[in-house]
N, C-alpha and C positions, 0 to 999 in steps of 0.2 A: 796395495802393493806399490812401494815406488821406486823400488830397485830396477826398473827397467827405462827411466828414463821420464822427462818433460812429456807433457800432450802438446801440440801447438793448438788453437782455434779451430780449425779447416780440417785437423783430427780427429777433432772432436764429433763435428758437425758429422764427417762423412762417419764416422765410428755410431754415433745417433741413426742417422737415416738406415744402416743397413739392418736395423733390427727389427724393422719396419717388416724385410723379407720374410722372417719367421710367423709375424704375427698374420699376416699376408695369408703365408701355408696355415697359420690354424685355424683360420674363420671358419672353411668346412668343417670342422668336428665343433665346432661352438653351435652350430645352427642351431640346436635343440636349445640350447639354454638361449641364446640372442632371441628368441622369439619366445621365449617364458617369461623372456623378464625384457619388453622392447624398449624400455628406454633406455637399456646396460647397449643394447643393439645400435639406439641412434645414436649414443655416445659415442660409440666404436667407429661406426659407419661417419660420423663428423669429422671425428679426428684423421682418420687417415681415407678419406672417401677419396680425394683425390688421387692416392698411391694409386689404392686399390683398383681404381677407374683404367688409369695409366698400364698396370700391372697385366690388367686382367684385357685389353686391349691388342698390348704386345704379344702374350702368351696366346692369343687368338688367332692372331696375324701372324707370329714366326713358327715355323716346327721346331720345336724341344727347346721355347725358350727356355725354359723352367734350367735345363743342362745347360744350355748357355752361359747362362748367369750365373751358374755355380763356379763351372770350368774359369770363366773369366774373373771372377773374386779371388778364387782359390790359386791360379796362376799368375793372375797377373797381382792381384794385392797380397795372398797369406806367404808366397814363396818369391816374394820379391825384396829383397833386403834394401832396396832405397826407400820405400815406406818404415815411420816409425815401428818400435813393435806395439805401442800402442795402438796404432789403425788396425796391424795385423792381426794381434791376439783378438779384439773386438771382433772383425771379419769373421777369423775360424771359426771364435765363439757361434756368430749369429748360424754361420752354417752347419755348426753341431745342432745346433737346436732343428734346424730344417732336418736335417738327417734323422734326426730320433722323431719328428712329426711322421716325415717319409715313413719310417719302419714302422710305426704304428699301423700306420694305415693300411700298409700290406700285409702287416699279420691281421688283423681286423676281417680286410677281406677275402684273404685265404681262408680262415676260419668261419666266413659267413655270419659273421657275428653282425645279424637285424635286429637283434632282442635286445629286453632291459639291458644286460650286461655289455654287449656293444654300443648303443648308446651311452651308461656309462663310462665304458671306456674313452669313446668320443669326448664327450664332456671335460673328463679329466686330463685329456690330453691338452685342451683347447684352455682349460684354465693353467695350467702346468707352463705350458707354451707361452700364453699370453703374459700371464705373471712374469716368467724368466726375461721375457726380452721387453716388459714392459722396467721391471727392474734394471736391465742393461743398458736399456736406452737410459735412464735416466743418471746411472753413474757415468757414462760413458760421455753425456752431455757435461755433466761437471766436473769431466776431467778425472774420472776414479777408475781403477780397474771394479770391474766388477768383476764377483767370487760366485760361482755355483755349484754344486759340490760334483764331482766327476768334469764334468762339461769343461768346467774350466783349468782342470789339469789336464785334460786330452790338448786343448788349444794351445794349453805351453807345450807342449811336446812338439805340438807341430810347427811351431814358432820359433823353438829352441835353433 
């Protein structure tokens, strides 16, 4: 898409970093597979071990960062029109993705789902998860909207 305008550099970058959040929220449902296949794990764990460090540090130390950091994306960057709508759509996007991890996870364990089928669904989540905002990050670094299919028509809506 580039009916919505230029990305600048510093767009890009912070549109990049924030997809880092999602993939963040899916390590827990990956665990099964990261430790099936451990070098797909130290890969993961390389690349963003720093976030994760940082991430998981704060969320430690603050009560409800996790809502924190949502509130503050979603108010101060998806609904603020002196950001481009590139930083913004990237934003909402990354945080749809955390919202459908979230829901996962609460149906998962309302349902009590400890069996094969809940570990699958784990799984698939975490690949689902990772995949999209491993894809996002990377259009979003070269300056490209990226498309996923629902996801990123909810984010224009909210962007609209």
């Amino acid at each position: 898409m580039t009916w919505r305008g230029q990305s600048s550099p510093p767009d890009r970058i912070f549109s990049a970093l924030v997809y880092l959040l999602p993939i963040i929220r899916a390590l827990p449902f990956g665990i099964g597979l990261l430790t099936a296949i451990p070098a797909l794990g130290q890969i993961v764990l390389l690349a963003i071990g720093p976030f994760l460090q940082l991430y998981s540090t704060l969320s430690n130390s603050i009560p409800f960062f996790q809502l924190i950091v949502f509130f503050a994306l979603y108010l101060g960057v998806v609904r603020n029109y002196r950001f481009s709508n590139f930083l913004r759509y990237n934003v909402m996007q990354a945080l749809l993705i955390g919202i459908v991890i979230s829901l996962v996870g609460i149906v998962t364990s309302l349902l009590g789902m400890n069996n094969l089928l809940g570990e699958t669904l784990h799984t698939l989540t975490f690949l689902a998860a990772f995949g999209a905002s491993i894809y996002s990050l990377v259009r979003s670094a070269t300056g490209l909207f990226p498309e996923l299919p629902m996801i990123s028509d909810a984010a224009y809506q909210y962007i609209r």
